[in-house]
N, CA, C and O atoms as CSV, one atom per row, in Angstrom:
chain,resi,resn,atom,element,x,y,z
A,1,UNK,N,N,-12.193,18.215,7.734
A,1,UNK,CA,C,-12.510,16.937,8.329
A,1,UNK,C,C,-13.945,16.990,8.825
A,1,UNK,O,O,-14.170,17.926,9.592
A,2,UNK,N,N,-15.022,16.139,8.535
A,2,UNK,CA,C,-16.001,15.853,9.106
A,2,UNK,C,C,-16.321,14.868,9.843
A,2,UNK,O,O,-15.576,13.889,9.793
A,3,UNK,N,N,-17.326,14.831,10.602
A,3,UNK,CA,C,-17.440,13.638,11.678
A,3,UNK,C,C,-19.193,13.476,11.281
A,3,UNK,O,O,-19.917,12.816,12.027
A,4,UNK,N,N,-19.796,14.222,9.914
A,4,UNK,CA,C,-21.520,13.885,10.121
A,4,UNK,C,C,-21.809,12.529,9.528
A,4,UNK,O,O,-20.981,11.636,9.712
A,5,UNK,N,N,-22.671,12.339,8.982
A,5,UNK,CA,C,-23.364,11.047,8.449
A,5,UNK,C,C,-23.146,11.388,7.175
A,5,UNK,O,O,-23.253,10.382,6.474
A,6,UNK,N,N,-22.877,12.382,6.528
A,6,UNK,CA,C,-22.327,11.991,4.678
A,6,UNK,C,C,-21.240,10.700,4.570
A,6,UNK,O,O,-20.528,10.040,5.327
A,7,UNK,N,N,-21.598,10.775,3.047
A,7,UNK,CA,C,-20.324,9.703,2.919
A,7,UNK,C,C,-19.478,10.695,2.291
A,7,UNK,O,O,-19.747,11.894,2.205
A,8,UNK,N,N,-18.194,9.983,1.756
A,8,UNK,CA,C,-17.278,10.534,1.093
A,8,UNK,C,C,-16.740,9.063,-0.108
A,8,UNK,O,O,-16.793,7.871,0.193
A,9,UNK,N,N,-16.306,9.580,-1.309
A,9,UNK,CA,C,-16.141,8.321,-2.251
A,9,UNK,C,C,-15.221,7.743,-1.762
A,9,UNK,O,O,-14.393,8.617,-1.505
A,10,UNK,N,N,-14.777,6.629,-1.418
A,10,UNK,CA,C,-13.915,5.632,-1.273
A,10,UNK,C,C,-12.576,6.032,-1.714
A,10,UNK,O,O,-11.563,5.751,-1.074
A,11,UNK,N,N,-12.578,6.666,-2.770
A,11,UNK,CA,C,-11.479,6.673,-3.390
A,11,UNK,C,C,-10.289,8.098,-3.450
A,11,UNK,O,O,-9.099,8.254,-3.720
A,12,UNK,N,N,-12.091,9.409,-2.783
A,12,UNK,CA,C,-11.179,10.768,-2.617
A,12,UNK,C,C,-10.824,10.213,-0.717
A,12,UNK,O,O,-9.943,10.806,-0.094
A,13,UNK,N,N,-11.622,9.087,-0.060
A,13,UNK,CA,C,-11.250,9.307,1.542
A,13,UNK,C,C,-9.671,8.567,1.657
A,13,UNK,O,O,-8.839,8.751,2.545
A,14,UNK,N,N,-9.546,7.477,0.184
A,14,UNK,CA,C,-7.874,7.004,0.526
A,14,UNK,C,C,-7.269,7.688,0.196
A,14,UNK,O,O,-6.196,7.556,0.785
A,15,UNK,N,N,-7.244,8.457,-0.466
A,15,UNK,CA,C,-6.473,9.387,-1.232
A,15,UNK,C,C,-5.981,10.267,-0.108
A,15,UNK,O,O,-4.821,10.278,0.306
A,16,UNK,N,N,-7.202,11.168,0.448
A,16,UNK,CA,C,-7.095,12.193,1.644
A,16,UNK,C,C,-6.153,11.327,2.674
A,16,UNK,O,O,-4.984,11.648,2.890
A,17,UNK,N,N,-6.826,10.127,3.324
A,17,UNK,CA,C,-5.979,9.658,4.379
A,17,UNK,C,C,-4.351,9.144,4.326
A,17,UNK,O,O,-3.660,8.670,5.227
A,18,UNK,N,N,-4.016,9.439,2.866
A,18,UNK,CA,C,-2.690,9.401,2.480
A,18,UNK,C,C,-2.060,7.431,2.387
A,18,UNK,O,O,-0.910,7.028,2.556
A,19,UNK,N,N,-3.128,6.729,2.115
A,19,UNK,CA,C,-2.592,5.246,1.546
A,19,UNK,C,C,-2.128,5.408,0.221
A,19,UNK,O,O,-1.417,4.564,-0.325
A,20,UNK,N,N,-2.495,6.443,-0.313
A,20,UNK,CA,C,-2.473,6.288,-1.724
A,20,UNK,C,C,-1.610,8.098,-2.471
A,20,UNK,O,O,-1.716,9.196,-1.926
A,21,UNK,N,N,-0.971,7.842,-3.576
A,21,UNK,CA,C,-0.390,8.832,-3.274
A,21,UNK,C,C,-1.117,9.837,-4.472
A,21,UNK,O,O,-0.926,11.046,-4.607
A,22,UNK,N,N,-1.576,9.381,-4.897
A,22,UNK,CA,C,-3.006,9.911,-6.126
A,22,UNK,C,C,-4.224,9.597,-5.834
A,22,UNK,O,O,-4.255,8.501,-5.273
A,23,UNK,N,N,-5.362,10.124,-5.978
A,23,UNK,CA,C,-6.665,9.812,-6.291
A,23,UNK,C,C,-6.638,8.737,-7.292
A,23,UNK,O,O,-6.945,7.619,-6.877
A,24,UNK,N,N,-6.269,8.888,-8.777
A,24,UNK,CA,C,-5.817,8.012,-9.150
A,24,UNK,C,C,-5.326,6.538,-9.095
A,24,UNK,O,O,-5.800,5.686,-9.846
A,25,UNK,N,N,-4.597,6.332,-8.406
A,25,UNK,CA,C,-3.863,5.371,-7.727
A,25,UNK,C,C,-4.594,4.353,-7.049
A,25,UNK,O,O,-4.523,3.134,-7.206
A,26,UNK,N,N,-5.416,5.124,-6.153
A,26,UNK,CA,C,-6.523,4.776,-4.968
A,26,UNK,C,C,-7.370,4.346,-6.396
A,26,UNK,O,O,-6.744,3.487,-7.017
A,27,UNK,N,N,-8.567,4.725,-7.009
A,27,UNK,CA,C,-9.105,4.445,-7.881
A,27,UNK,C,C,-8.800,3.131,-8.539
A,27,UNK,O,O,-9.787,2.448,-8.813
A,28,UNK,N,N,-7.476,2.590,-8.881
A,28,UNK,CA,C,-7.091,1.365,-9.772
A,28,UNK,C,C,-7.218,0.453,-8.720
A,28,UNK,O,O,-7.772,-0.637,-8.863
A,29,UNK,N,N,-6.501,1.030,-7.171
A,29,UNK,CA,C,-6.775,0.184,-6.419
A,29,UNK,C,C,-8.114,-0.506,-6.251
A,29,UNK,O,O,-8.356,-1.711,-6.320
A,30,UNK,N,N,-8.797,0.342,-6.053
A,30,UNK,CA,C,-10.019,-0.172,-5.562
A,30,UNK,C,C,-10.723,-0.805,-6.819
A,30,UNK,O,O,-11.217,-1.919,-6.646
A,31,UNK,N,N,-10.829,-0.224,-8.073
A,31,UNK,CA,C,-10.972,-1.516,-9.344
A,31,UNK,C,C,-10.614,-2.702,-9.300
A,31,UNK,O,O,-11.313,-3.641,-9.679
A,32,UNK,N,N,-8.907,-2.837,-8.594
A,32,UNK,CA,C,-8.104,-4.025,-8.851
A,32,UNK,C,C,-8.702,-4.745,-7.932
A,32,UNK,O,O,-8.157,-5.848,-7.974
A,33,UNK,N,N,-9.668,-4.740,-6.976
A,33,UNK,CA,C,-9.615,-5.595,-5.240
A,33,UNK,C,C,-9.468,-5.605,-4.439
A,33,UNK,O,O,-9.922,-6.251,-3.495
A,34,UNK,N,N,-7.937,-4.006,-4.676
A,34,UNK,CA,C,-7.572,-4.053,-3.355
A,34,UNK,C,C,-8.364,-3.391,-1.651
A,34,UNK,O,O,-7.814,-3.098,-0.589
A,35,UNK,N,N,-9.428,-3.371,-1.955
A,35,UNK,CA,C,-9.794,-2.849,-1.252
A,35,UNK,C,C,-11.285,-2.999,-0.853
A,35,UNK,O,O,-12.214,-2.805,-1.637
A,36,UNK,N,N,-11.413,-3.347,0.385
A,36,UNK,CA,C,-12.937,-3.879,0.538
A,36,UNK,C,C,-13.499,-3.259,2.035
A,36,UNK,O,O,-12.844,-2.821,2.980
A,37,UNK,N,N,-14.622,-3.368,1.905
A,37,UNK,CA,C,-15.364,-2.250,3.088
A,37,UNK,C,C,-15.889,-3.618,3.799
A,37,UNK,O,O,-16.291,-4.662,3.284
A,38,UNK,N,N,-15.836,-3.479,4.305
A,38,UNK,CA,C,-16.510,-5.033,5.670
A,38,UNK,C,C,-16.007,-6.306,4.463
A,38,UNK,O,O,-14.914,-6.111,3.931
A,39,UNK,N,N,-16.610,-7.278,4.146
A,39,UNK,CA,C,-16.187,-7.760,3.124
A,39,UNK,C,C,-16.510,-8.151,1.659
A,39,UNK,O,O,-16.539,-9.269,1.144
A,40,UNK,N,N,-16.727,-7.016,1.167
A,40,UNK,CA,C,-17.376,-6.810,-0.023
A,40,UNK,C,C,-16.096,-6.253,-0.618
A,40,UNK,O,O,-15.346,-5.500,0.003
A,41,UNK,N,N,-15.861,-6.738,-2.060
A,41,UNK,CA,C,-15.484,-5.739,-2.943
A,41,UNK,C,C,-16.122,-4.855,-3.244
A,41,UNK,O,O,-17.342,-5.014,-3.276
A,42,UNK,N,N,-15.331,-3.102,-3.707
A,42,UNK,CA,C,-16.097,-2.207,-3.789
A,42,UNK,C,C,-16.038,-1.310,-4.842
A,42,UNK,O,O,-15.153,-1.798,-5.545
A,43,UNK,N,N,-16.612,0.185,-5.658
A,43,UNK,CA,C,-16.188,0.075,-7.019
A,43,UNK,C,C,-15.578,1.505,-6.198
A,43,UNK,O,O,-15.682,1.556,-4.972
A,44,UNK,N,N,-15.031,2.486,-6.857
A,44,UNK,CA,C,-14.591,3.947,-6.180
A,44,UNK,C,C,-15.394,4.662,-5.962
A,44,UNK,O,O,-15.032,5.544,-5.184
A,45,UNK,N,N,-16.874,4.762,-6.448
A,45,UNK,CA,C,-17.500,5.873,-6.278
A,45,UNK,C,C,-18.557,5.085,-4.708
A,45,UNK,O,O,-19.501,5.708,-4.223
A,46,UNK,N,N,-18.279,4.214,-4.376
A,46,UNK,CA,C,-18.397,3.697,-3.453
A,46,UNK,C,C,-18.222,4.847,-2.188
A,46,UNK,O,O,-17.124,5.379,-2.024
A,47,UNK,N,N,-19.306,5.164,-1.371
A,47,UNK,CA,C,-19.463,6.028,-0.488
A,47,UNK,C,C,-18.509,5.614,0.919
A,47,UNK,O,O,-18.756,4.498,1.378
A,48,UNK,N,N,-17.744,6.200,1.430
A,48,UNK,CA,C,-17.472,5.970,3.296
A,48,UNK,C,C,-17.732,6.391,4.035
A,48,UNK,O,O,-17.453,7.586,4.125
A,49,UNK,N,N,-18.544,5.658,5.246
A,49,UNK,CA,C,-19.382,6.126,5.981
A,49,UNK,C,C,-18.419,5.911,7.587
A,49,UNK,O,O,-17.491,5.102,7.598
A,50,UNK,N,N,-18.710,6.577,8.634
A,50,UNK,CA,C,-18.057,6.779,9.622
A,50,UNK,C,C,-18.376,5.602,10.276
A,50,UNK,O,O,-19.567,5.324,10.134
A,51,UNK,N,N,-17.495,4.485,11.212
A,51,UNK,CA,C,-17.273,3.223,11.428
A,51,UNK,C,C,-17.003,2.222,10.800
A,51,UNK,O,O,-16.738,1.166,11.375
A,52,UNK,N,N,-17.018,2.363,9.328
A,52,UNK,CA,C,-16.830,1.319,8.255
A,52,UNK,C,C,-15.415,0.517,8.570
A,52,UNK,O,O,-14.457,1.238,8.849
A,53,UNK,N,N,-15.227,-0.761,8.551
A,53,UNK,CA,C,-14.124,-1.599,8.409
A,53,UNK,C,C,-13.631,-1.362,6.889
A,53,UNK,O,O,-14.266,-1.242,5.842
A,54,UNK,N,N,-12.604,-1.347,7.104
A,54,UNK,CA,C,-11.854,-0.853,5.495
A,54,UNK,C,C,-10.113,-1.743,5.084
A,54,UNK,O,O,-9.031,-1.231,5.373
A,55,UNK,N,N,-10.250,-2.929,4.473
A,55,UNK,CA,C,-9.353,-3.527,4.229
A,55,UNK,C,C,-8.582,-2.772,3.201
A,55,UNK,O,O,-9.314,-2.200,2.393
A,56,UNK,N,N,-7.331,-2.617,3.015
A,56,UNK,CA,C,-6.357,-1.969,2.311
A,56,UNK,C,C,-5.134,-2.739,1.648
A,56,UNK,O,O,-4.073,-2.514,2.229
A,57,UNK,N,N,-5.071,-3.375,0.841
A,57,UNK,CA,C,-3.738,-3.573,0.570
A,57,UNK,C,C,-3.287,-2.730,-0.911
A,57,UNK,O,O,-3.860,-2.487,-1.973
A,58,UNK,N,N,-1.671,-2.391,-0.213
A,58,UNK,CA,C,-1.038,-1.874,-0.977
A,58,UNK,C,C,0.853,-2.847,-1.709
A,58,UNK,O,O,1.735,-3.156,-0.908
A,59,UNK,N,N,0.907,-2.948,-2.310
A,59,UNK,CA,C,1.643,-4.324,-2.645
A,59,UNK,C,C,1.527,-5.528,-1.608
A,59,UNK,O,O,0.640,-6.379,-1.545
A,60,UNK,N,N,2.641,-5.376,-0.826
A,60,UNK,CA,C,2.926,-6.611,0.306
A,60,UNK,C,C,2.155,-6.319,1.625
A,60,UNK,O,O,2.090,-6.930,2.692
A,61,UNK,N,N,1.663,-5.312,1.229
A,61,UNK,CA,C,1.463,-4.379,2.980
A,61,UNK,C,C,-0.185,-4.214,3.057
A,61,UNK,O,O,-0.796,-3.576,2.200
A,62,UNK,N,N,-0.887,-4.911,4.266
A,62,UNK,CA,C,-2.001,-4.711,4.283
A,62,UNK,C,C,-2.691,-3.854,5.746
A,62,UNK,O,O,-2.491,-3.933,6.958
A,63,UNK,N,N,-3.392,-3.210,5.048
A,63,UNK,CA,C,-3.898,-2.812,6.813
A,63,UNK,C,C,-5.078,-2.854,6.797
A,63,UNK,O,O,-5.688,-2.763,5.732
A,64,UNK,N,N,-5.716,-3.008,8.006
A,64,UNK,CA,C,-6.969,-2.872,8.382
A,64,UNK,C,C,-7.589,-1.899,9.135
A,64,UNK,O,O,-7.241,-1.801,10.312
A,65,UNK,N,N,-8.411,-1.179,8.716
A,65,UNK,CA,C,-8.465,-0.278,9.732
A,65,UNK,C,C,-10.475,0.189,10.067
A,65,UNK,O,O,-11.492,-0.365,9.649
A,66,UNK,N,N,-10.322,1.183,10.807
A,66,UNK,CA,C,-12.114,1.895,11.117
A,66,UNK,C,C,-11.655,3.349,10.935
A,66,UNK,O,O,-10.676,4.016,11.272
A,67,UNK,N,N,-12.615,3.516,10.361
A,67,UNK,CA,C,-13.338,4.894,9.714
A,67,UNK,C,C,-13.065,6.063,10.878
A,67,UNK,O,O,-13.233,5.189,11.729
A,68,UNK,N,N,-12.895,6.811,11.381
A,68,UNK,CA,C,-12.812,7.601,12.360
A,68,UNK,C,C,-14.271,8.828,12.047
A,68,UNK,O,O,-15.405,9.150,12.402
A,69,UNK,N,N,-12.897,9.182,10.909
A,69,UNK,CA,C,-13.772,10.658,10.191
A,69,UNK,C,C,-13.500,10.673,8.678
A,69,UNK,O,O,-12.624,10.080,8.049
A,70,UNK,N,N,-14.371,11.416,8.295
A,70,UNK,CA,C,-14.419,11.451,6.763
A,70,UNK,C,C,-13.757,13.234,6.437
A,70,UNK,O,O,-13.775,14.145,7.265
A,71,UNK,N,N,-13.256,13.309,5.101
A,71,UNK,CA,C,-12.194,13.961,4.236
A,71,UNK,C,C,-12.335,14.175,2.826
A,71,UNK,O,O,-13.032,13.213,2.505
A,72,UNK,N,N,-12.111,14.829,1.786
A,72,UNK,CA,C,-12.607,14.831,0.556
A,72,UNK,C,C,-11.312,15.477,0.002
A,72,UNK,O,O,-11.085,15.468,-1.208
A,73,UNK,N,N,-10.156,16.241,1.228
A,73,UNK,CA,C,-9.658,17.074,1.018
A,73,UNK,C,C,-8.097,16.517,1.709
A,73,UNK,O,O,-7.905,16.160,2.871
A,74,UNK,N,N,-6.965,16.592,0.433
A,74,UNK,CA,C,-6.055,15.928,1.521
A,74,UNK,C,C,-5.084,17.115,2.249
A,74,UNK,O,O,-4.961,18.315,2.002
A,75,UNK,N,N,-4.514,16.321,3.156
A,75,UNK,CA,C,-3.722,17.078,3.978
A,75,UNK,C,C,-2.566,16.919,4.571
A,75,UNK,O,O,-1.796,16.564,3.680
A,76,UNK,N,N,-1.805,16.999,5.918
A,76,UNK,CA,C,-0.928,16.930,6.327
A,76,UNK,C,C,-1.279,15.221,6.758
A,76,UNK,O,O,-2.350,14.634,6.908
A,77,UNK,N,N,0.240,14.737,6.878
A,77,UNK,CA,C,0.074,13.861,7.361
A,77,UNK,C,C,-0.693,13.421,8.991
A,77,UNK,O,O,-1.325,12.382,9.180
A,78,UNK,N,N,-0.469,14.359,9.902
A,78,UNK,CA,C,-0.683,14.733,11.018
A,78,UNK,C,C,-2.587,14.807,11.381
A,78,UNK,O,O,-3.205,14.657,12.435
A,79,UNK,N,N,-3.041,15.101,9.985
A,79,UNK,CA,C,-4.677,15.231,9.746
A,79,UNK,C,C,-4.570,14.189,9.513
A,79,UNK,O,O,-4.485,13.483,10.518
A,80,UNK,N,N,-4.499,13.367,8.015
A,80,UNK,CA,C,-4.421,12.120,7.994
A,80,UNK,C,C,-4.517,11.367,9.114
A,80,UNK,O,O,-5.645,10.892,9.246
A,81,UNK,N,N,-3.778,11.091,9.939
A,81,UNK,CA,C,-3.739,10.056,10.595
A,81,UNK,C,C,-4.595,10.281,11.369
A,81,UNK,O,O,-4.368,9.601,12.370
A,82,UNK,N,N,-5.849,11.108,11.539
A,82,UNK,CA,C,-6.985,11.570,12.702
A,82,UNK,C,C,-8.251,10.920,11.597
A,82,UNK,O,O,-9.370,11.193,12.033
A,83,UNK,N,N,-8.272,10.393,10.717
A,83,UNK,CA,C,-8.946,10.126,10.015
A,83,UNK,C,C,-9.497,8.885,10.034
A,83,UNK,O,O,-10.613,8.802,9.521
A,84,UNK,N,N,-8.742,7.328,10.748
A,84,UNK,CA,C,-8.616,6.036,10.628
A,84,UNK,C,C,-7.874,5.631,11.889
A,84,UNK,O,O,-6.987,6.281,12.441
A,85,UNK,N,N,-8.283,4.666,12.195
A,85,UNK,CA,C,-7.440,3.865,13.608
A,85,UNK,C,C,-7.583,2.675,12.907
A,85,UNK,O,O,-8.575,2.190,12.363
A,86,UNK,N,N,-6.036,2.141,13.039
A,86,UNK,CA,C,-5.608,0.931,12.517
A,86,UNK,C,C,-6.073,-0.365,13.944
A,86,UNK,O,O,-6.030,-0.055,15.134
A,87,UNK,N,N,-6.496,-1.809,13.417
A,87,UNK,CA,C,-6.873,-2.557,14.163
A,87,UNK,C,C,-5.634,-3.068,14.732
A,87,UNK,O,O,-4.704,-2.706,14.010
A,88,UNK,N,N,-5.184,-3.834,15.833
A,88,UNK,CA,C,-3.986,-3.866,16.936
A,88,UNK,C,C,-3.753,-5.369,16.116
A,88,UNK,O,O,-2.534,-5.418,15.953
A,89,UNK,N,N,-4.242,-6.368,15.643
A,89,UNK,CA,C,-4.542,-7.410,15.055
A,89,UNK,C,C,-3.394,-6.699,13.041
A,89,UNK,O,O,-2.309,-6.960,12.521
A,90,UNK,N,N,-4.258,-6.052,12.806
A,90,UNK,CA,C,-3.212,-5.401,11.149
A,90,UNK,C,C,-1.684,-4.922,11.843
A,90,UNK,O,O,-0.586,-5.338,11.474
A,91,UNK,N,N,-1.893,-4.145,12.709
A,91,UNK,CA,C,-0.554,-3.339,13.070
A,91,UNK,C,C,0.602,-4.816,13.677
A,91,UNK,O,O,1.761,-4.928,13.276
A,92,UNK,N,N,0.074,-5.602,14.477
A,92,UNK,CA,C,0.765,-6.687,14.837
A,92,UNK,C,C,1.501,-7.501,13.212
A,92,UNK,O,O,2.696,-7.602,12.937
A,93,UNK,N,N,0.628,-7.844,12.602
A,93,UNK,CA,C,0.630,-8.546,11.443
A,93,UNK,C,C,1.652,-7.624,10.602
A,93,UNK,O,O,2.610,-8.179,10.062
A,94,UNK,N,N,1.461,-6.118,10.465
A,94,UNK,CA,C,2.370,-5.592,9.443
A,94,UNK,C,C,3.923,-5.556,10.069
A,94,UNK,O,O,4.885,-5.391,9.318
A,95,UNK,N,N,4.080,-5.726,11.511
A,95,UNK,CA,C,4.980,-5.445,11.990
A,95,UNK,C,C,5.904,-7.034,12.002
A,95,UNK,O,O,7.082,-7.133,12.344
A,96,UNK,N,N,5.045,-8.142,11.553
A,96,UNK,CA,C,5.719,-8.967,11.554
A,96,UNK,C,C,6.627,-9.234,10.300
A,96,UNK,O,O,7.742,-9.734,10.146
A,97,UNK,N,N,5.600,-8.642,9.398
A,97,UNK,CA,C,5.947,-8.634,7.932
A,97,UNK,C,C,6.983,-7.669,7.823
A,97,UNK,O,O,7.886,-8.371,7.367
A,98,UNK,N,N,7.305,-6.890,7.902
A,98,UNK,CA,C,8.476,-5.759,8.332
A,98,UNK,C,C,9.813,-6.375,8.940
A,98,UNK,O,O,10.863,-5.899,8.509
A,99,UNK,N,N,9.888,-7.437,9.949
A,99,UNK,CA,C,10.359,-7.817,10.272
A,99,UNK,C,C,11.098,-8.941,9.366
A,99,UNK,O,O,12.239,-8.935,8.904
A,100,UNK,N,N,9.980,-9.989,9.260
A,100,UNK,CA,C,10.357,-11.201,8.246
A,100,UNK,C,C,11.366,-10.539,7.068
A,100,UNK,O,O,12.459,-11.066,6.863
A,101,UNK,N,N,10.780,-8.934,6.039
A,101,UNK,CA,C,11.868,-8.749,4.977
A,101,UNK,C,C,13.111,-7.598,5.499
A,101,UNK,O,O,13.741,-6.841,4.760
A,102,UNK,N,N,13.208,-7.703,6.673
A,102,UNK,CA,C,14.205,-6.931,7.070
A,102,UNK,C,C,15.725,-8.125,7.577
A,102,UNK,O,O,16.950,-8.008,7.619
A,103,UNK,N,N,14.713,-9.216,7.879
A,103,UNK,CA,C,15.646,-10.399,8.098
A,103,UNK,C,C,16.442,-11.187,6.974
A,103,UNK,O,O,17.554,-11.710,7.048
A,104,UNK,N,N,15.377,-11.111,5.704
A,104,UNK,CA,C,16.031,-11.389,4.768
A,104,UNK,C,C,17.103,-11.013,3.688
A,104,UNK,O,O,17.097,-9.899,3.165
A,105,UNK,N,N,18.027,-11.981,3.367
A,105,UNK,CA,C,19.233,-11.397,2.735
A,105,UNK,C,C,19.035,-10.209,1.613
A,105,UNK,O,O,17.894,-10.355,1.175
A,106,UNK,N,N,19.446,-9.489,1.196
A,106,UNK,CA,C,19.655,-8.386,0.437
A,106,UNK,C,C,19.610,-9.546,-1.070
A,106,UNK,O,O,20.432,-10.445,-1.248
A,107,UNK,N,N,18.266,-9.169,-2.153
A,107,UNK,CA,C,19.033,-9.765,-3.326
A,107,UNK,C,C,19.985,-9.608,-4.075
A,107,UNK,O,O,20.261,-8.475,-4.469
A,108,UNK,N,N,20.582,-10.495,-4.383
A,108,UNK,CA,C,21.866,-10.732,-5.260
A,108,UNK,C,C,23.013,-10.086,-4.261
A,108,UNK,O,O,23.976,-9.380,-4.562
A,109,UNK,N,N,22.694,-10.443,-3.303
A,109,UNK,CA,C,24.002,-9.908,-2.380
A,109,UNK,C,C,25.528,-10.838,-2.526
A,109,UNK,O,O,26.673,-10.546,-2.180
A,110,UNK,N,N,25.080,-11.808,-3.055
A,110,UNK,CA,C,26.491,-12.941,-2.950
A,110,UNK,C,C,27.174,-12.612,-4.573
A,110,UNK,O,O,28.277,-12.991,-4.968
A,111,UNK,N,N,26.241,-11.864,-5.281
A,111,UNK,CA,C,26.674,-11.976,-6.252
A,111,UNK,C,C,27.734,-10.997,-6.727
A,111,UNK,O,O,27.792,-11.140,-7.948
A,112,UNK,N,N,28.856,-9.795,-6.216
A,112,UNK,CA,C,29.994,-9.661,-5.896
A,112,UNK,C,C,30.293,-8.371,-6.813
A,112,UNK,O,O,31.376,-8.038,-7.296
A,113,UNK,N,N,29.022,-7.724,-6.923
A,113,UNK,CA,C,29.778,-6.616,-8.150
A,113,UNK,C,C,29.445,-6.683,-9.737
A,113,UNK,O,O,28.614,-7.387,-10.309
A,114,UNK,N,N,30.360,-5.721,-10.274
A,114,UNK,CA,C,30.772,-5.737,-11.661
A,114,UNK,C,C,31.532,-7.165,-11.957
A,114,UNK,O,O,31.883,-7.961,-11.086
A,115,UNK,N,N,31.655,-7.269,-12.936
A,115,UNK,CA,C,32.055,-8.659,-13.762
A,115,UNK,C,C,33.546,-7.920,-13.830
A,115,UNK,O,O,33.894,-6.768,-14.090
A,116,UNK,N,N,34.344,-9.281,-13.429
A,116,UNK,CA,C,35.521,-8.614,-13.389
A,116,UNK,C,C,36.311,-8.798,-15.403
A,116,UNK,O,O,35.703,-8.836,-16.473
A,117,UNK,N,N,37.516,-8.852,-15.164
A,117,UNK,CA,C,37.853,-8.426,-17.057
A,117,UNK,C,C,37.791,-10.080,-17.689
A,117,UNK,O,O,37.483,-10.480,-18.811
A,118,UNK,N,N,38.246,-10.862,-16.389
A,118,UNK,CA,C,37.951,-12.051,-16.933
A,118,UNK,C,C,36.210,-12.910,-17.503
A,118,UNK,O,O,35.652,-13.712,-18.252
A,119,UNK,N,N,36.077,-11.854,-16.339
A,119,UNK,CA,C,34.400,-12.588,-16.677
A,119,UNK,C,C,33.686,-11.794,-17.661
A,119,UNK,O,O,32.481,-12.049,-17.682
A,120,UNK,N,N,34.019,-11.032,-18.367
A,120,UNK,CA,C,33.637,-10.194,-19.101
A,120,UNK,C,C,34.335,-10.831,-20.158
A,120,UNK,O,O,33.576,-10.911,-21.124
A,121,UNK,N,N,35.331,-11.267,-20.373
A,121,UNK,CA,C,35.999,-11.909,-21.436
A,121,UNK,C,C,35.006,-13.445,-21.839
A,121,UNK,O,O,34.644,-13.918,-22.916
A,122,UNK,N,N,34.798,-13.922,-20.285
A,122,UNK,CA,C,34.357,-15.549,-20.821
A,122,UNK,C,C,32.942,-14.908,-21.443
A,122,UNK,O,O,32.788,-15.401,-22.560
A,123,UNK,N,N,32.065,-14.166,-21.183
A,123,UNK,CA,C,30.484,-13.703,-21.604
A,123,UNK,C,C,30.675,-13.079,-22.910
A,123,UNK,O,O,29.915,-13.285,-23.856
A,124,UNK,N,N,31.578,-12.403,-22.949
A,124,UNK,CA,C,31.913,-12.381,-24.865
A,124,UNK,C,C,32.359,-13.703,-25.677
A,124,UNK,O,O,31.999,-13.981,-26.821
A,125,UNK,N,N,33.050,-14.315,-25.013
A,125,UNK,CA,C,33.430,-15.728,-25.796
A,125,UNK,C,C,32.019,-16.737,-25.722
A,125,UNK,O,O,31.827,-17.585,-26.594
A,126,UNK,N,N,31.217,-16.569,-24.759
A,126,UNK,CA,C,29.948,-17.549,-24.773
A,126,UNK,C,C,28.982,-16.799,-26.033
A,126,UNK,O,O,28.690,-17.348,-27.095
A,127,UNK,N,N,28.567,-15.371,-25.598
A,127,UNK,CA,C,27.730,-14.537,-26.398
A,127,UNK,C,C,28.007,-14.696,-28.361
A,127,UNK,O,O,27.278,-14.637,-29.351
A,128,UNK,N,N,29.194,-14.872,-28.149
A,128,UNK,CA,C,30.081,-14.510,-29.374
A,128,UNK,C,C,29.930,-16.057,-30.323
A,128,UNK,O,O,30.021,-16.393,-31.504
A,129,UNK,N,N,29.727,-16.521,-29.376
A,129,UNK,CA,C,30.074,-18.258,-30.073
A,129,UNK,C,C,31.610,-18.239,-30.496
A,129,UNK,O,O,32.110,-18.734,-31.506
A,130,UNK,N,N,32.222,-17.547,-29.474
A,130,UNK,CA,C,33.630,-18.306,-30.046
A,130,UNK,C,C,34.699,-19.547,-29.476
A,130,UNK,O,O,35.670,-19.884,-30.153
């Protein structure tokens, strides 16, 4: 872990800080958009510098966070998380979002199982054209 004025690429510091579960991964991200330094899109070889605002989204889940310290090298989760302080504003917001799909019904929950012998009979007679 360093705390000097180098940068580190964008893409080995998500990787290290554990958003991402490949270098790789992090990389498409940051091709795809997901990911912007103050508010710029950025490419991976894109340097991180210590205080940088760093938008993150990963599917549904976004965070925002500041730069703490820089990494090239990943590690325990426990390092990780000495790396970035999430803004109280993202953490509020993800926690709502957490909430909202924890409230929502389970899909296809009404829908009751396996097909019982009858309904398996009518989906051969529809399928079948008979």
């Amino acid at each position: 872990m360093s705390h000097g004025s180098g940068g580190v690429r964008v893409d080995k510091w998500l990787w290290a800080a554990r958003f991402f579960k490949s270098r790789s991964l992090a990389a498409k991200a940051v091709d795809g958009g997901k990911v912007r330094i103050g508010d710029e899109r950025v490419k991976p070889s894109r340097e991180v510098r210590v205080d940088d605002m760093i938008v993150i989204r990963a599917g549904e889940v976004e965070w925002t966070v500041r730069v703490l310290a820089l990494s090239a090298v990943r590690g325990p989760a426990a390092h990780a998380a000495l790396l970035y302080e999430e803004t109280a504003d993202s953490r509020e917001r993800r926690d709502k979002a957490r909430e909202l799909r924890r409230n929502q019904p389970e899909p296809l929950a009404d829908r009751g199982g396996r097909p019982t012998k009858r309904d398996r009979r009518l989906i051969h007679r529809f399928t079948d054209g008979d």
